[in-house]
LUMTORBA-704718 format. One record per residue (C-alpha): z, y, x; residue number from 1. Coordinates in Angstrom, 1 decimal, padded with zeros to 4 digits, always signed. Example, Ala and Ser with C-alpha at 12.3 -4.5 7.8 and 13.67 -1.06 7.14 Angstrom:
<c3 = +007.8 c2 = -004.5 c1 = +012.3 pos = 1>
<c3 = +007.1 c2 = -001.1 c1 = +013.7 pos = 2>
END
This chain:
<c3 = +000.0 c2 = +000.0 c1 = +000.0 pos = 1>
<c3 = +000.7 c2 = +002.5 c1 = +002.8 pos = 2>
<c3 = -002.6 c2 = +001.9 c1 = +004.4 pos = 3>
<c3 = -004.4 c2 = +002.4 c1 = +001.0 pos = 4>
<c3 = -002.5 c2 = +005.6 c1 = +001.3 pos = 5>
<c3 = -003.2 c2 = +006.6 c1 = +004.9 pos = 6>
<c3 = -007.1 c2 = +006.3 c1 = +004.1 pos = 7>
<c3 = -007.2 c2 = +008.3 c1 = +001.1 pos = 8>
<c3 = -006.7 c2 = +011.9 c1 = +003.0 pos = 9>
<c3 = -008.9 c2 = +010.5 c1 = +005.5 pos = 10>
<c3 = -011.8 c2 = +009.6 c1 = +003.2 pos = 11>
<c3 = -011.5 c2 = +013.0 c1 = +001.3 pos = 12>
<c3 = -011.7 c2 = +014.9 c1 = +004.3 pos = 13>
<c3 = -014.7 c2 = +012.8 c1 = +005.6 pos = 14>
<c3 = -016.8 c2 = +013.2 c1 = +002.3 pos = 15>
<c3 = -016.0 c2 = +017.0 c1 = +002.5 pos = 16>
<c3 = -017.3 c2 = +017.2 c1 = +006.3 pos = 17>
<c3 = -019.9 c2 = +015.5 c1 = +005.4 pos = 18>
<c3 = -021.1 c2 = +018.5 c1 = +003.2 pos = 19>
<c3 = -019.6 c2 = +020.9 c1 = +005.5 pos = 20>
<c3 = -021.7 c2 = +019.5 c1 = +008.7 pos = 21>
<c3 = -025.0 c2 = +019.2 c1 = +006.1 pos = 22>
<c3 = -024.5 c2 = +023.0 c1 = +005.4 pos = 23>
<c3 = -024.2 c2 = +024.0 c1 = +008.9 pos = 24>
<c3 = -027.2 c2 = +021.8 c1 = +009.8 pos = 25>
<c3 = -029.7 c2 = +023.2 c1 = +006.9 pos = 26>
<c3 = -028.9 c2 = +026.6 c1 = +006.8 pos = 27>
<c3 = -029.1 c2 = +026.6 c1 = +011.1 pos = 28>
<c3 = -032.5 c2 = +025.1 c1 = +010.4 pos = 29>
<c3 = -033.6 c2 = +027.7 c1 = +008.1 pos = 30>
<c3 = -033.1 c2 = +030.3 c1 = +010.5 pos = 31>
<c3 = -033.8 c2 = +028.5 c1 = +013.4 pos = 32>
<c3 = -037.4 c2 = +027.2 c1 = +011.6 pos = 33>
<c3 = -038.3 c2 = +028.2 c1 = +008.5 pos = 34>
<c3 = -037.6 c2 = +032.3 c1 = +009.6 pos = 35>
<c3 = -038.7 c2 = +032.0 c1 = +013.2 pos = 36>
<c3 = -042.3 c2 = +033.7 c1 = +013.2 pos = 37>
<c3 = -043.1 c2 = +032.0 c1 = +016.0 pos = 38>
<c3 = -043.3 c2 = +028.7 c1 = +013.7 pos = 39>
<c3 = -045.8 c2 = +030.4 c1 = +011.9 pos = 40>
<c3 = -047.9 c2 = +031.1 c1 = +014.8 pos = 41>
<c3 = -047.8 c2 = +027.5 c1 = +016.0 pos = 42>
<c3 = -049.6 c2 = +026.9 c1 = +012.6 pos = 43>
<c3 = -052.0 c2 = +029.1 c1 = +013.0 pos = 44>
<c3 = -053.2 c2 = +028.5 c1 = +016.5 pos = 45>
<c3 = -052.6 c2 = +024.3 c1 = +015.9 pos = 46>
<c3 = -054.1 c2 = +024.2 c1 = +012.6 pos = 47>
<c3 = -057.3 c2 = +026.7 c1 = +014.1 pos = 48>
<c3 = -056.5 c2 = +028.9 c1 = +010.9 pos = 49>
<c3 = -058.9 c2 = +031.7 c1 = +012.6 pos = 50>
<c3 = -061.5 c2 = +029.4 c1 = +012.6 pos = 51>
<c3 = -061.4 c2 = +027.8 c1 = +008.9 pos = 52>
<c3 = -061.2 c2 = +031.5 c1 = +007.8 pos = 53>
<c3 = -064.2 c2 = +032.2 c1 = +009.4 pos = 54>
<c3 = -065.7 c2 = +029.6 c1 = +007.6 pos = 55>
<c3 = -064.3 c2 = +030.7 c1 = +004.2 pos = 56>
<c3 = -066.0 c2 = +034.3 c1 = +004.7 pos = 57>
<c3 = -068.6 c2 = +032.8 c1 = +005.8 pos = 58>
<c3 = -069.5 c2 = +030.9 c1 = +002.6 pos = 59>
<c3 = -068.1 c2 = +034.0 c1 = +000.6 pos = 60>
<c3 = -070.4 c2 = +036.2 c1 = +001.4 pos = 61>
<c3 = -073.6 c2 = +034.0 c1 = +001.6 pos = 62>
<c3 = -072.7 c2 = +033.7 c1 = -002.2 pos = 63>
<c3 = -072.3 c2 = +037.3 c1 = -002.7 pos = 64>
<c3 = -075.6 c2 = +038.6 c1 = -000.7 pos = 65>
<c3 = -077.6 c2 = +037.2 c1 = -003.8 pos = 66>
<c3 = -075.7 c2 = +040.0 c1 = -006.2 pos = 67>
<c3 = -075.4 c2 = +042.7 c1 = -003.5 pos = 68>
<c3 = -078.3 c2 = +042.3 c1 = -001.5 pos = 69>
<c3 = -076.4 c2 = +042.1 c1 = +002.1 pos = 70>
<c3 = -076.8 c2 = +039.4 c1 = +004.1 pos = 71>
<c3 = -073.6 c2 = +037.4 c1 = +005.4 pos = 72>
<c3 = -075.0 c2 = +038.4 c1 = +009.2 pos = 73>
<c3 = -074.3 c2 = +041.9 c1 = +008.4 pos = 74>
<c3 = -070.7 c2 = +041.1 c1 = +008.3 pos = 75>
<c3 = -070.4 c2 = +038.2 c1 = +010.1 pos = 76>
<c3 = -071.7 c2 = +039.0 c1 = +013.4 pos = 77>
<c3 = -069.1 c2 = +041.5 c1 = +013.8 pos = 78>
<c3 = -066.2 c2 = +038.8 c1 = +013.0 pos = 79>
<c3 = -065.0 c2 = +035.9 c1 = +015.2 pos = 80>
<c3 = -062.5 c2 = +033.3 c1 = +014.8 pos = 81>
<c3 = -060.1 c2 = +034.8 c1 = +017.5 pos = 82>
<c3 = -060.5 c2 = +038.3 c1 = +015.3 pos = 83>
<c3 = -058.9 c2 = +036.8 c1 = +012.3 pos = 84>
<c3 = -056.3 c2 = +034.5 c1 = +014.1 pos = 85>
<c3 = -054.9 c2 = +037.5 c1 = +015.8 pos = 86>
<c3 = -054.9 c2 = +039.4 c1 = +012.2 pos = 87>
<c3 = -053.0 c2 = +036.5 c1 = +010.6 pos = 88>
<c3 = -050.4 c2 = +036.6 c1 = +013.3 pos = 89>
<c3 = -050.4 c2 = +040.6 c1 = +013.0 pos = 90>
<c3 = -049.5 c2 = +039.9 c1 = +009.1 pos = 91>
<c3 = -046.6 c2 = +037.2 c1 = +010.0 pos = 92>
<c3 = -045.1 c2 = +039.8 c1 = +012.3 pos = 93>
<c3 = -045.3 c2 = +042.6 c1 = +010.2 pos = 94>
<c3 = -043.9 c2 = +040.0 c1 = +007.3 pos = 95>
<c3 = -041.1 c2 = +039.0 c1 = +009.3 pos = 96>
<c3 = -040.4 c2 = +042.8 c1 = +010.3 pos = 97>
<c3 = -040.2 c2 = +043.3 c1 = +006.6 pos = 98>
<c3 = -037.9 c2 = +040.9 c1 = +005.9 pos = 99>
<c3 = -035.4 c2 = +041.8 c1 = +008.3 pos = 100>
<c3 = -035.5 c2 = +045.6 c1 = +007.4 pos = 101>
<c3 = -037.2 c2 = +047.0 c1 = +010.9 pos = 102>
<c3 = -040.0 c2 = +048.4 c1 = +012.1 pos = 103>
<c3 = -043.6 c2 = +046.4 c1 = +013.3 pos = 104>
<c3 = -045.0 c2 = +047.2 c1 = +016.1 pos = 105>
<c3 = -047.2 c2 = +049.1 c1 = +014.1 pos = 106>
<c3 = -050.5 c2 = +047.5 c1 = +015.3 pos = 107>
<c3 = -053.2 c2 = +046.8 c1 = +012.4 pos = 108>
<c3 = -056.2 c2 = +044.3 c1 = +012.2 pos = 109>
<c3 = -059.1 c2 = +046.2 c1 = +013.8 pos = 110>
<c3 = -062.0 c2 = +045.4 c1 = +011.5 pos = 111>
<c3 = -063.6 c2 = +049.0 c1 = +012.8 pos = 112>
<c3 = -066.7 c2 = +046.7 c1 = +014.0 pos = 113>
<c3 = -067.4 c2 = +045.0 c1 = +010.7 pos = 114>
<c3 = -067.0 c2 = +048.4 c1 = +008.7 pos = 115>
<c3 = -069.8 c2 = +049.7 c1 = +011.1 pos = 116>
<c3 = -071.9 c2 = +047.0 c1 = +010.5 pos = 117>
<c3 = -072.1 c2 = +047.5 c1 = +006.7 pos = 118>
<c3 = -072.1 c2 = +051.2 c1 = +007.4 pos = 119>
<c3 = -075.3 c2 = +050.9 c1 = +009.4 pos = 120>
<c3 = -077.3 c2 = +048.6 c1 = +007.5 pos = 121>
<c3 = -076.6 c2 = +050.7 c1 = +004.4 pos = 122>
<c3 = -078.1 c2 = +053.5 c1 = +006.4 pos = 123>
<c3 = -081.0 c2 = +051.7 c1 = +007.9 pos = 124>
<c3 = -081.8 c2 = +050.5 c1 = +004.0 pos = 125>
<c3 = -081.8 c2 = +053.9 c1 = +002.6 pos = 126>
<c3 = -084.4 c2 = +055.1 c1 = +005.3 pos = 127>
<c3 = -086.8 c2 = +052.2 c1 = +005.0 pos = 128>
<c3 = -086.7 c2 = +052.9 c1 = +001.4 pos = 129>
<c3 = -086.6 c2 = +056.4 c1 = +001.1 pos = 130>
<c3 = -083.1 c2 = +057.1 c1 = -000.6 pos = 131>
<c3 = -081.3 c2 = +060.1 c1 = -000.1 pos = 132>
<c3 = -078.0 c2 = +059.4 c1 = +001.4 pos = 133>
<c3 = -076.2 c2 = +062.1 c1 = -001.2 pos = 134>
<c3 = -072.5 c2 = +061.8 c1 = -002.2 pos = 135>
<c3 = -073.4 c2 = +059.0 c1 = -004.5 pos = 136>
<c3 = -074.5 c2 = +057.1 c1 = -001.6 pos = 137>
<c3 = -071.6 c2 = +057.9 c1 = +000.4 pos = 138>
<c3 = -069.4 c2 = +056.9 c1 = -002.8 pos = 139>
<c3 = -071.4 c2 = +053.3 c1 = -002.7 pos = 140>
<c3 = -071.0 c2 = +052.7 c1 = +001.0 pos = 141>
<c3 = -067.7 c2 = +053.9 c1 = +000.9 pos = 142>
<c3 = -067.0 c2 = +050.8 c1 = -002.5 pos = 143>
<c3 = -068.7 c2 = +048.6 c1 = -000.6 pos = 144>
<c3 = -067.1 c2 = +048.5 c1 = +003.0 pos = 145>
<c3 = -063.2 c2 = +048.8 c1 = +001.1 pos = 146>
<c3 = -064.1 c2 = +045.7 c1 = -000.6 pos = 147>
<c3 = -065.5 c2 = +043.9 c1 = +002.1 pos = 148>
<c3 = -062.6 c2 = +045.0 c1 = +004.1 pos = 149>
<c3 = -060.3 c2 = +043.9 c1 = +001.3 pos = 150>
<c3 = -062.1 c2 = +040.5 c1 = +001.1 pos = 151>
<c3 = -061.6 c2 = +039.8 c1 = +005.1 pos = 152>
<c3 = -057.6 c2 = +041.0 c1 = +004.6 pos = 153>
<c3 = -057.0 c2 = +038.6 c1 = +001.6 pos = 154>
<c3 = -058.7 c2 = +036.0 c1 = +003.8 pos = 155>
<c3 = -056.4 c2 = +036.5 c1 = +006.6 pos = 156>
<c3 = -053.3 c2 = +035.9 c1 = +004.5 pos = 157>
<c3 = -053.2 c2 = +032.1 c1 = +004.5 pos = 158>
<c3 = -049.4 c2 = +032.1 c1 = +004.0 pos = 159>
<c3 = -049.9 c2 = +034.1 c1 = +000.9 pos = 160>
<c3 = -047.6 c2 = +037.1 c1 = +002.5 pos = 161>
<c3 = -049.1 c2 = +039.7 c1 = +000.2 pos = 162>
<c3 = -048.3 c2 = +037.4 c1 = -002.9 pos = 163>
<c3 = -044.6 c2 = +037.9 c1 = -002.1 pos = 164>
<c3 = -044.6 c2 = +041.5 c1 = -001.9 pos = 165>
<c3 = -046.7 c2 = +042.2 c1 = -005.0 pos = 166>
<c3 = -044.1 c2 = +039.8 c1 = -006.8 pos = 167>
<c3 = -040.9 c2 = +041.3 c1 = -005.7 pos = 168>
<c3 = -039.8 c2 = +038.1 c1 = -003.5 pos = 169>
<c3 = -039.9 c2 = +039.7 c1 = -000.3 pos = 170>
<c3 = -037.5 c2 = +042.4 c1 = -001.5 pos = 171>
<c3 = -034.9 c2 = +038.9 c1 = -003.0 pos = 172>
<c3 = -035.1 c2 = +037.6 c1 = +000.3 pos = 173>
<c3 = -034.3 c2 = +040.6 c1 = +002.1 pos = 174>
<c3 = -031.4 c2 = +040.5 c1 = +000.0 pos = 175>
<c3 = -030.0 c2 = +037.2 c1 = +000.3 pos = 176>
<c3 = -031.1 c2 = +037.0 c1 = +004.1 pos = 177>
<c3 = -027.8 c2 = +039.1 c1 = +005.5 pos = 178>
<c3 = -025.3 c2 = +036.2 c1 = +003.5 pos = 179>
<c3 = -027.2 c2 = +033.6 c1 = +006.0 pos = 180>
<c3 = -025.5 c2 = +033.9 c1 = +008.9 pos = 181>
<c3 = -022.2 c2 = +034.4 c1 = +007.5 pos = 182>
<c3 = -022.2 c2 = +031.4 c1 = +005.3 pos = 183>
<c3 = -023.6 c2 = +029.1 c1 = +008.6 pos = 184>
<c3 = -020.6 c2 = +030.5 c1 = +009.9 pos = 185>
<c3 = -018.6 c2 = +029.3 c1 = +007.3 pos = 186>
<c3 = -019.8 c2 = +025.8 c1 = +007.3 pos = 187>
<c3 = -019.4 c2 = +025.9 c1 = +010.7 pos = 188>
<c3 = -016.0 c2 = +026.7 c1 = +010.5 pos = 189>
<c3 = -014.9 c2 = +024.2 c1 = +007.5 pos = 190>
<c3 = -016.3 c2 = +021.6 c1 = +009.8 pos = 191>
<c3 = -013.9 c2 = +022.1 c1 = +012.8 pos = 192>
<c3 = -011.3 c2 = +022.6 c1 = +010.3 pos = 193>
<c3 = -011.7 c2 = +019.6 c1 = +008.8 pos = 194>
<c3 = -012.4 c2 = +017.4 c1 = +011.9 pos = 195>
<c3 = -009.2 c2 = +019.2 c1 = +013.1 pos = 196>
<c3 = -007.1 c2 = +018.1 c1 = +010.0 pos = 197>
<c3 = -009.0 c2 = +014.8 c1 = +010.7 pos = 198>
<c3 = -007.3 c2 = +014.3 c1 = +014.0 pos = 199>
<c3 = -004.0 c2 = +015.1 c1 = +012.8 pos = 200>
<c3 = -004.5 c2 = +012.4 c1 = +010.1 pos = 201>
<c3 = -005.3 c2 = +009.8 c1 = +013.3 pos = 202>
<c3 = -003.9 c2 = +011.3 c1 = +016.3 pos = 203>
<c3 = -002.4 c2 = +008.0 c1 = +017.0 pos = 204>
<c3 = -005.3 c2 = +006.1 c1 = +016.4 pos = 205>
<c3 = -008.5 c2 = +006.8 c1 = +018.6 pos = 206>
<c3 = -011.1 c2 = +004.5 c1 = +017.5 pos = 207>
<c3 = -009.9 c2 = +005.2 c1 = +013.5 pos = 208>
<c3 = -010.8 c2 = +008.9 c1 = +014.3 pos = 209>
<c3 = -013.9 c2 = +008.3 c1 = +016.3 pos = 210>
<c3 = -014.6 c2 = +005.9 c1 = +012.8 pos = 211>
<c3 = -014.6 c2 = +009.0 c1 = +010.6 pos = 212>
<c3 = -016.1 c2 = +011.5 c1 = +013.0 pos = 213>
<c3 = -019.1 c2 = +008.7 c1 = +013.4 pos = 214>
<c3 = -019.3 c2 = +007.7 c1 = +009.6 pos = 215>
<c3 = -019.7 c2 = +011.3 c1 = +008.8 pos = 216>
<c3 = -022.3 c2 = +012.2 c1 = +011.0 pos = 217>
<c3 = -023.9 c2 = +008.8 c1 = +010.3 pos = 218>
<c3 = -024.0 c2 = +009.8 c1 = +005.8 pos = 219>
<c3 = -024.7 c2 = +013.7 c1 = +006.7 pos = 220>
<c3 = -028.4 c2 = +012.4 c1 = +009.3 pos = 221>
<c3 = -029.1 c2 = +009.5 c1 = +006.6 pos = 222>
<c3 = -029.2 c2 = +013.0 c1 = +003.9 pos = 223>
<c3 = -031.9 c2 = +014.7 c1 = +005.7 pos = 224>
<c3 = -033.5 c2 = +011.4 c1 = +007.1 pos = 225>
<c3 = -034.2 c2 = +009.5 c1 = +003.5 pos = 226>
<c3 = -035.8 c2 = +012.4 c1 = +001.8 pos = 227>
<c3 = -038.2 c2 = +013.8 c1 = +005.0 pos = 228>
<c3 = -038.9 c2 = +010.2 c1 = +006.0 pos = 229>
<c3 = -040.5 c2 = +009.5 c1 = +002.2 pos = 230>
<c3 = -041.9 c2 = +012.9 c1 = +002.7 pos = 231>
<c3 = -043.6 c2 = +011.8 c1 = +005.7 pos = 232>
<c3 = -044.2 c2 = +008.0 c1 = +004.7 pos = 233>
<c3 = -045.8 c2 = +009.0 c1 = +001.3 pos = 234>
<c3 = -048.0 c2 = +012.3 c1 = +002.8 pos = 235>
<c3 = -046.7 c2 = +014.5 c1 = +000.1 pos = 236>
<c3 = -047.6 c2 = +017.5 c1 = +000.5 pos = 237>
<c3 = -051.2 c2 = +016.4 c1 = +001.2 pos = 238>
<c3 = -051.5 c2 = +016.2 c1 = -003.0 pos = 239>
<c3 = -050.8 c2 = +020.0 c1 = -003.2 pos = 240>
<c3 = -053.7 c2 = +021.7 c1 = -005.1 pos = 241>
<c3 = -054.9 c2 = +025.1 c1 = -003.1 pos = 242>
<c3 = -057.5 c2 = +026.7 c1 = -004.1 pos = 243>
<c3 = -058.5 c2 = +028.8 c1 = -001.0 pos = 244>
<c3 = -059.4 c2 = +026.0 c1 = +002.5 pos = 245>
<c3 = -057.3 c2 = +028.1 c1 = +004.3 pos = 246>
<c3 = -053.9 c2 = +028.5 c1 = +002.1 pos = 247>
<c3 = -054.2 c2 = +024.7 c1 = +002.0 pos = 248>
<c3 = -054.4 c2 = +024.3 c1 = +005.5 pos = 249>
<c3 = -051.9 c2 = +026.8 c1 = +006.3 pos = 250>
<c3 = -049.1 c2 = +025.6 c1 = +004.1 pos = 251>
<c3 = -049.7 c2 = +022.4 c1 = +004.1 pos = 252>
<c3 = -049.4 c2 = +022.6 c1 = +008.1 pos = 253>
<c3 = -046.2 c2 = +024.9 c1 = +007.8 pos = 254>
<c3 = -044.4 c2 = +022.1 c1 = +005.7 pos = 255>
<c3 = -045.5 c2 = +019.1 c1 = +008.2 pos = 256>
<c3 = -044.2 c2 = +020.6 c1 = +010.7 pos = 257>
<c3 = -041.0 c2 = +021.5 c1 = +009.2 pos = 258>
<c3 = -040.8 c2 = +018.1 c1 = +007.6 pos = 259>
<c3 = -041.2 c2 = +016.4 c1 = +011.4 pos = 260>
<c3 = -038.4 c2 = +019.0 c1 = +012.8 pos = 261>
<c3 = -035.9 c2 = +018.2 c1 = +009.9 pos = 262>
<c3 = -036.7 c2 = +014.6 c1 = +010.2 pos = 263>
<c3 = -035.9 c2 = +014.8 c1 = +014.0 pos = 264>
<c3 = -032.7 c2 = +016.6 c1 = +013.1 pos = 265>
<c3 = -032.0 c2 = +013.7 c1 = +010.8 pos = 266>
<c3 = -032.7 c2 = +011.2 c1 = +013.3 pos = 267>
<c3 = -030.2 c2 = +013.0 c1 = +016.2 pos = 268>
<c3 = -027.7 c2 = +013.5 c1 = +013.4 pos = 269>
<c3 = -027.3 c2 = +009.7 c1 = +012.4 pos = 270>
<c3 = -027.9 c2 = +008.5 c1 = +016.4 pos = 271>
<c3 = -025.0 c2 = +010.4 c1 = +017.4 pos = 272>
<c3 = -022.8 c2 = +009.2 c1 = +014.1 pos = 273>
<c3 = -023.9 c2 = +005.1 c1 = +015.1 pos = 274>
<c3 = -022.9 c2 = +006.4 c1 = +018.7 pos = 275>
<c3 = -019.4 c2 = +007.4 c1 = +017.3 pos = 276>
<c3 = -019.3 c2 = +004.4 c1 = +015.4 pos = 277>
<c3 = -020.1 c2 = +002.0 c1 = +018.2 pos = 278>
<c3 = -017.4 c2 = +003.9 c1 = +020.6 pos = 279>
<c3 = -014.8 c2 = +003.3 c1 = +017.4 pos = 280>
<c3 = -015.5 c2 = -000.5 c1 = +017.5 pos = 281>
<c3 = -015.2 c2 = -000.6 c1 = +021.2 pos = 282>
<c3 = -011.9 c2 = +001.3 c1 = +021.0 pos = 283>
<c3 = -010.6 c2 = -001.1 c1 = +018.6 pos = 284>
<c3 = -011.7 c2 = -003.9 c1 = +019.9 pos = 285>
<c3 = -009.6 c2 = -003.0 c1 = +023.0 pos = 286>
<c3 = -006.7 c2 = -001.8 c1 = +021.2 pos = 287>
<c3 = -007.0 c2 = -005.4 c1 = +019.2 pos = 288>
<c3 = -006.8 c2 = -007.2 c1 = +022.5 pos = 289>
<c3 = -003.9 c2 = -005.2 c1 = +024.3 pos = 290>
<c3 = -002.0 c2 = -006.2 c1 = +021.1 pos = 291>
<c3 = -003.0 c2 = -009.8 c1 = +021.3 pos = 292>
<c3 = -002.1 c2 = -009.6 c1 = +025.5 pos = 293>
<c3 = +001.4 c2 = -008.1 c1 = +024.9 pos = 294>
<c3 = +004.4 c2 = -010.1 c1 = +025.4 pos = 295>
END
């Protein structure tokens, strides 16, 4: 009856640290990963986003030199893969800088090139054809190179950044982003409380305490190892229905790779919990045999 009693504290305390270490873990990761911009530009670079953009515009406007009469060269030629990789990355830093309420470096996607393209084969038209180039010409050139422009900047937002502003999320997470930190603190802190309380319980008892340290870590790995490996197994997010080539790719990269860097968190999690638990065997398998040895 008194050992029923002695593990009831020290079962409560392990199911709480178990939540306690899985709080510290995922909100660590989400700042670590999911925030870190430089995640984003692995994507990019890994998952050549530049050059399945340029393929996107590409096909755009062949389809839309039937109703305006420019040829996809005009705009193309003027464009290159590396162009729109750096302009996606120049939207996921000035994203980020958003989000934490400072300042970008203030540098833009330089489209200058494109914009004189159009400009100049708008000219060259009017003169083989003999129109004037009045105000109402300026007004059309002017239409048309904003919304070509406007085409090549929704292209380059593969991460659908823009979708968050216009919806208000980016302003949410702004908000909710300054109680990260202190609540990773937190869990942080209820964890070495608890493995402190923990010891107290077992301060006598080595291998019962390396038990509970190890069975813990062990339940908290197999949490974020069961749902990312069936992630993984099953290709999940390879079902997701994108419309634009270049979203798919995007996202559907950014979540792999988060998936693989949770699931390798999982995996060190429950590796150092079996370690634990081997060490608390050994322990009492020595403690077992110095009682058997003694006089």
């Amino acid at each position: 009856m008194k050992r029923i009693k002695a593990y009831i504290p020290n079962v409560l305390l392990t199911f709480l640290l178990v939540f306690a270490l899985l709080g510290a873990e995922l909100l660590a990761f989400v700042q670590a990963a999911v925030l870190n911009p430089a995640v984003f530009r692995r994507i990019t670079k890994q998952e050549q986003l530049g050059e399945v953009t340029y393929e996107v515009l590409e096909q755009t406007f062949s389809a839309r030199s039937h109703s305006t009469g420019i040829p996809a060269d005009v705009v193309m030629h003027s464009l290159a893969p590396q162009l729109l990789e750096e302009s996606i990355d120049l939207q996921t830093e000035a994203l980020f800088a958003d989000l934490r309420g400072t300042q970008s470096a203030g540098a833009q996607p330089d489209f200058s090139l494109m914009q004189h393209s159009l400009r100049k084969f708008l000219e060259d038209y009017a003169d083989e054809n003999g129109y004037e180039k009045d105000a109402a010409f300026e007004e059309k050139a002017a239409a048309l190179t904003e919304e070509c422009t406007r085409i090549v900047e929704g292209a380059t937002d593969p991460f659908r950044f823009g979708t968050l502003r216009r919806n208000g999320w980016l302003d949410t997470g702004r908000k909710y982003l300054s109680y990260l930190r202190p609540a990773m603190i937190g869990c942080i802190v209820a964890a070495v409380l608890l493995m402190a309380l923990l010891l107290l319980c077992n301060r006598s008892q080595k291998a019962l305490l390396a038990y509970w340290y190890g069975l813990a870590a062990m339940i908290c790995g197999l949490l974020l190892l069961l749902p990312c490996g069936y992630l993984k197994a099953t290709d999940y997010f390879a079902a997701f229905a994108l419309k634009e080539p270049q979203t798919y790719t995007a996202v559907v990269g950014l979540l792999r790779l988060l998936t693989d860097r949770a699931l390798l968190l999982g995996v060190l999690t429950a590796v150092t919990g079996a370690v634990l638990l081997i060490v608390s065997g050994i322990l009492n398998t020595r403690s077992s045999r110095k009682e058997a040895a003694a006089p």
